[in-house]
C-alpha positions in Angstrom: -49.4 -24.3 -10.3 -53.2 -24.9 -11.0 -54.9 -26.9 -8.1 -58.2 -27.6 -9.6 -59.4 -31.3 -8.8 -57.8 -33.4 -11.5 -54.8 -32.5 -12.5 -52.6 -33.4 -15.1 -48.8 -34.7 -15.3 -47.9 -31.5 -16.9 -49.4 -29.4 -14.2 -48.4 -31.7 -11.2 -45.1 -30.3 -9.9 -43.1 -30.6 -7.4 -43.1 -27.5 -5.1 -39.7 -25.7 -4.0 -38.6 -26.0 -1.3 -40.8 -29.5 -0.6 -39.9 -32.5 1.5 -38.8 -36.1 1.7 -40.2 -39.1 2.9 -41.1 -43.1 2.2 -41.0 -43.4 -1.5 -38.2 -45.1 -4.2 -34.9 -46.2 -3.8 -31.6 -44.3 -3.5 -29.6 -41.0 -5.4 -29.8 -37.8 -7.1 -32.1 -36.2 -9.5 -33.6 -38.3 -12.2 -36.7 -36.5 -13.4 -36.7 -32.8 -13.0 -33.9 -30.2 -12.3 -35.2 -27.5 -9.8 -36.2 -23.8 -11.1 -33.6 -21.0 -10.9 -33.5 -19.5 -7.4 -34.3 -22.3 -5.8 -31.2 -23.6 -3.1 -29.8 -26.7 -3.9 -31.5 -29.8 -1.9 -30.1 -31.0 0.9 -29.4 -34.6 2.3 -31.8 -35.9 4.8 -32.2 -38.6 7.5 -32.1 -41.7 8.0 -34.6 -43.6 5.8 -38.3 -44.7 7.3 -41.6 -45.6 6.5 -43.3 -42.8 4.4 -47.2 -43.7 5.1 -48.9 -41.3 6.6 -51.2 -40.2 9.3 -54.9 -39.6 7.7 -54.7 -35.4 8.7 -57.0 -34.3 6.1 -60.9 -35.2 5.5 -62.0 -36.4 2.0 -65.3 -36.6 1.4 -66.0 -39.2 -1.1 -68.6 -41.4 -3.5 -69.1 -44.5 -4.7 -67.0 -44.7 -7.9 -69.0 -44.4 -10.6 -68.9 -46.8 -14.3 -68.3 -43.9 -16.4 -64.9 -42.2 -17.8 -64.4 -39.1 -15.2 -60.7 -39.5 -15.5 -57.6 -38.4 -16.7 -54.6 -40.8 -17.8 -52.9 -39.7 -14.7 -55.6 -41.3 -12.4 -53.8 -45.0 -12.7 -51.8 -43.3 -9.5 -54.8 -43.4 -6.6 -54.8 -42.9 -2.6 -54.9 -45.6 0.0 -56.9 -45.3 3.4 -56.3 -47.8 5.8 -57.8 -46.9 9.0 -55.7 -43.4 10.3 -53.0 -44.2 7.9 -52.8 -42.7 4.5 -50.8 -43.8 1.3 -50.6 -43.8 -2.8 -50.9 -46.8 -5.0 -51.6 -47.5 -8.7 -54.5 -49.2 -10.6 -52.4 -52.4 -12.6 -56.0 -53.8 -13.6 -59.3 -52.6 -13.0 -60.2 -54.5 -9.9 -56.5 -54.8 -8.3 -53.8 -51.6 -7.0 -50.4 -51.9 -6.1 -49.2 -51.1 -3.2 -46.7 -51.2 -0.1 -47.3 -54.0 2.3 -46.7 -51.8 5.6 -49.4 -49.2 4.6 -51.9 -52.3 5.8 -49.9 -53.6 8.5 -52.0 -53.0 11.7 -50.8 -50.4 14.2 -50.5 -50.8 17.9 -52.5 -48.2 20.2 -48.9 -46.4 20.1 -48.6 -46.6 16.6 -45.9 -49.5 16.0 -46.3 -52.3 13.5 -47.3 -55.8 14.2 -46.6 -58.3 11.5 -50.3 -58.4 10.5 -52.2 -57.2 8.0 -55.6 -54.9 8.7 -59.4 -56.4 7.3 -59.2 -55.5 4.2 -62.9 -53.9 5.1 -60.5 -51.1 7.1 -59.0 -49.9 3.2 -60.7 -47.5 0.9 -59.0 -46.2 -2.3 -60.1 -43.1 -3.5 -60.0 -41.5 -7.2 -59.1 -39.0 -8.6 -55.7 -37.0 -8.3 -57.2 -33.5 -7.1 -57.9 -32.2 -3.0 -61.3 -33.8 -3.2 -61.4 -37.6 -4.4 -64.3 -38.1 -7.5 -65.1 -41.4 -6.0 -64.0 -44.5 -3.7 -63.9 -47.9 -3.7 -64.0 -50.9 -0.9 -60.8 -53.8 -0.9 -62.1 -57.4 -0.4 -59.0 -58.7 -0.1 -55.5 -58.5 0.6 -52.4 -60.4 -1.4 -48.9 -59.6 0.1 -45.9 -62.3 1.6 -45.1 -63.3 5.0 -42.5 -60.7 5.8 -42.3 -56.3 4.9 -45.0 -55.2 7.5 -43.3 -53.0 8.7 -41.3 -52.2 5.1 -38.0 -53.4 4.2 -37.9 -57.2 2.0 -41.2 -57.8 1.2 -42.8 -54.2 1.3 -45.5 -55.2 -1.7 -49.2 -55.5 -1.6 -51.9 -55.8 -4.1 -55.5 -54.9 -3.1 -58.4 -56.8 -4.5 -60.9 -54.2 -5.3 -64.9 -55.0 -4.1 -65.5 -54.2 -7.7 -63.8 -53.5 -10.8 -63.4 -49.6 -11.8 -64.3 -48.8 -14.8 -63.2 -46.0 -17.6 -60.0 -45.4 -15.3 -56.8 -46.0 -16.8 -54.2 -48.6 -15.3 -51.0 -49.2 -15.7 -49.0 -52.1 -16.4 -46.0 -53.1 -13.9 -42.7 -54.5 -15.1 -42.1 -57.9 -14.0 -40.0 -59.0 -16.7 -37.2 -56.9 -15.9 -35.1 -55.7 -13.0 -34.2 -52.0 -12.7 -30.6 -51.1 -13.6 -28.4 -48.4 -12.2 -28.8 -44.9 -14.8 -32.3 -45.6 -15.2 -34.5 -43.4 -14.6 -37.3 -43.3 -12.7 -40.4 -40.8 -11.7 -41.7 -41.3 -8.3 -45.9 -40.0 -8.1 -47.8 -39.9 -4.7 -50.1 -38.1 -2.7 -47.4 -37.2 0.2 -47.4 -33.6 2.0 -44.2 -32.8 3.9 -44.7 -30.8 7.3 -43.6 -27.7 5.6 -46.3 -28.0 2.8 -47.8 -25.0 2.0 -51.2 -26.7 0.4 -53.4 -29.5 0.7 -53.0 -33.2 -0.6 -53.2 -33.6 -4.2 -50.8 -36.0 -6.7 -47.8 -35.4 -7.3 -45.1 -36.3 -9.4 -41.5 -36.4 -7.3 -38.0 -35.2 -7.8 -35.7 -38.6 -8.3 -32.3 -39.6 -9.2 -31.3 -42.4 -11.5 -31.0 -45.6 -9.9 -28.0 -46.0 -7.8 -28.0 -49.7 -6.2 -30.0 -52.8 -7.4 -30.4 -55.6 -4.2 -32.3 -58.6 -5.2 -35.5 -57.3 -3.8 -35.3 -53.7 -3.3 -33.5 -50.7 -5.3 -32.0 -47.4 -4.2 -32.0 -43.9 -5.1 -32.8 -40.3 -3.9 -36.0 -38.3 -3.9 -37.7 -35.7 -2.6 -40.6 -37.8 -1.2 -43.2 -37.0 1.5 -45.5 -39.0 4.4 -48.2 -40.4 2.0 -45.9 -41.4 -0.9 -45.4 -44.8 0.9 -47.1 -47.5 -1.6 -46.9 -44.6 -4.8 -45.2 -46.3 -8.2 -41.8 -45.3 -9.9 -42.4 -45.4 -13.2 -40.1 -45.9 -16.3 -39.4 -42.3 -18.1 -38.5 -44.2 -20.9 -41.7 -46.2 -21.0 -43.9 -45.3 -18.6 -44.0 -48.9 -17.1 -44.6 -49.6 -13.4 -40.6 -50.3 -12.1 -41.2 -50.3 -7.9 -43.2 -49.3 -5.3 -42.0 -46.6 -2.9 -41.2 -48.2 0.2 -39.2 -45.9 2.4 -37.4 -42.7 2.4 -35.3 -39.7 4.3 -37.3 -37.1 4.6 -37.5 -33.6 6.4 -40.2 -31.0 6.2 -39.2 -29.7 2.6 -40.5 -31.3 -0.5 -37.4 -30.1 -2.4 -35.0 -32.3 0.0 -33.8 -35.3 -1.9 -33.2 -38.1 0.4 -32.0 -42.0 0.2 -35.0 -43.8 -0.6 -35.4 -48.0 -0.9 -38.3 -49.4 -3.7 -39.8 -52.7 -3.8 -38.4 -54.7 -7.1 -41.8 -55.2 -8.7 -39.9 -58.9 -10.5 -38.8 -59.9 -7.3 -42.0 -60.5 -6.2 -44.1 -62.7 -9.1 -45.9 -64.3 -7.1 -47.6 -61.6 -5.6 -48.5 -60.6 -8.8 -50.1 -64.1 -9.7 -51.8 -65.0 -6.7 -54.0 -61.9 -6.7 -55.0 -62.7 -10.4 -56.3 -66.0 -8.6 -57.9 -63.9 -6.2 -59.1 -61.5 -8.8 -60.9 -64.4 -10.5 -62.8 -66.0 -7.4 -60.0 -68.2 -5.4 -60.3 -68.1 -1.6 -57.0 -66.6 -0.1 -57.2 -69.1 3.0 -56.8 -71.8 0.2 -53.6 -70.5 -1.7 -50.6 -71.1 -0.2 -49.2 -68.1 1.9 -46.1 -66.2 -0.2 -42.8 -65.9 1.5 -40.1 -64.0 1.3 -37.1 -66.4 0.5 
């Protein structure tokens, strides 16, 4: 598989035997079948949070207003303080993500039902070991409840700035995710048992199994650092959930029950950061709950 710094969805696979951690929602093997010679997956733990502690340095840049990317870079890395998770450009200035990867952390690590300054997030681009460039958050749009993942595991990050000649990707808030569809989970996770560095990658995923009225299930072979990452539509490439939490072991190849945010559950997410976006004060919107 070719690791050079940006690569693209036809050379990002998943790695056998990989791992599982926070990502989509619940079954089997939507996406990709696994190579001959490679053992069947096996079913992991119980699901939980798949952010991820920061273990690798990335030296970054200020993003620059020129095209440096591919059409894959829509899919981008979250840094909030120690933790580290994946997220995707739906508009220049704004990413999706989930809301526990800016939840603050205790000195022991637990959530509180808070979210970080958004000063303490950086998203970096590019899909390679080394990030082409970064950019700061200004603010942070998310409801009252999913700190700490679960209902309400959605955030959008207003960017500092918009990024320019970097492809986004539109989310689907029109329509709810069905059982059979079929999803692609991509995020920058590495299991335990990873024998390289961080770099995108597109997961292993099952059709959709259950629909809830604000989350969705299936299985996937998801990592620590997929937490926040998009499942997108193989059918149209859309934006269906965000990866929320997962079972996961130390092998990438280990499909495991994972639960995704409903992207059209959550509209008004969506439409209060496009208020943001455009200059509104967040202290003067009304807060977004959960019900």
């Amino acid at each position: 598989m070719p690791k050079n710094e940006r690569e693209s969805s036809e050379a990002i696979g998943v790695r056998a035997p990989t791992a599982l951690v926070l990502a989509c929602a619940l079954l089997g093997s939507a996406c990709a079948a696994f190579r001959a010679g490679v053992s069947e997956p096996r079913a992991a733990e119980q699901p939980r949070p798949a952010a991820a502690p920061d273990a690798e340095l990335r030296i970054t840049t200020e993003a620059p207003d020129v095209a440096l990317s591919t059409e894959d870079d829509f899919v981008v890395r979250v840094v909030a303080g120690v933790v580290t998770c994946s997220g995707a450009l739906i508009a220049p200035d704004r990413v999706l993500t989930a809301h526990h990867c800016v939840a603050v952390r205790s000195a022991n690590g637990r959530i509180e039902p808070k979210d970080i300054e958004p000063s303490g997030v950086r998203v970096e681009l590019g899909g390679g070991h080394l990030p082409w460039g970064d950019v700061g958050v200004r603010a942070i749009v998310a409801p009252d409840c999913g700190h700490a993942a679960g209902d309400g595991d959605i955030a959008i990050l207003v960017l500092e700035r918009p990024v320019r000649g970097v492809a986004v990707r539109a989310p689907e808030l029109d329509r709810a995710p069905s059982p059979g569809d079929a999803l692609m989970p991509i995020g920058f996770g590495r299991c335990g048992g990873s024998d390289d560095g961080i770099y995108r990658k597109l997961r292993v995923g099952s059709p959709v199994r259950e629909v809830f009225s604000k989350r969705f299930r299936l299985e996937a072979a998801i990592c620590p650092g997929d937490s926040g990452g998009p499942a997108v539509s193989l059918n149209d490439g859309r934006i269906m959930g965000v990866v929320s939490q997962s079972a996961m072991d130390a092998n990438e190849a280990t499909l495991g029950l994972t639960e995704l945010t409903r992207l059209d559950s959550f509209r008004a997410v969506f439409a209060t950061a496009e208020l943001v976006a455009q200059g509104a004060s967040p202290a003067e919107l009304p807060p977004i709950d959960c019900r």
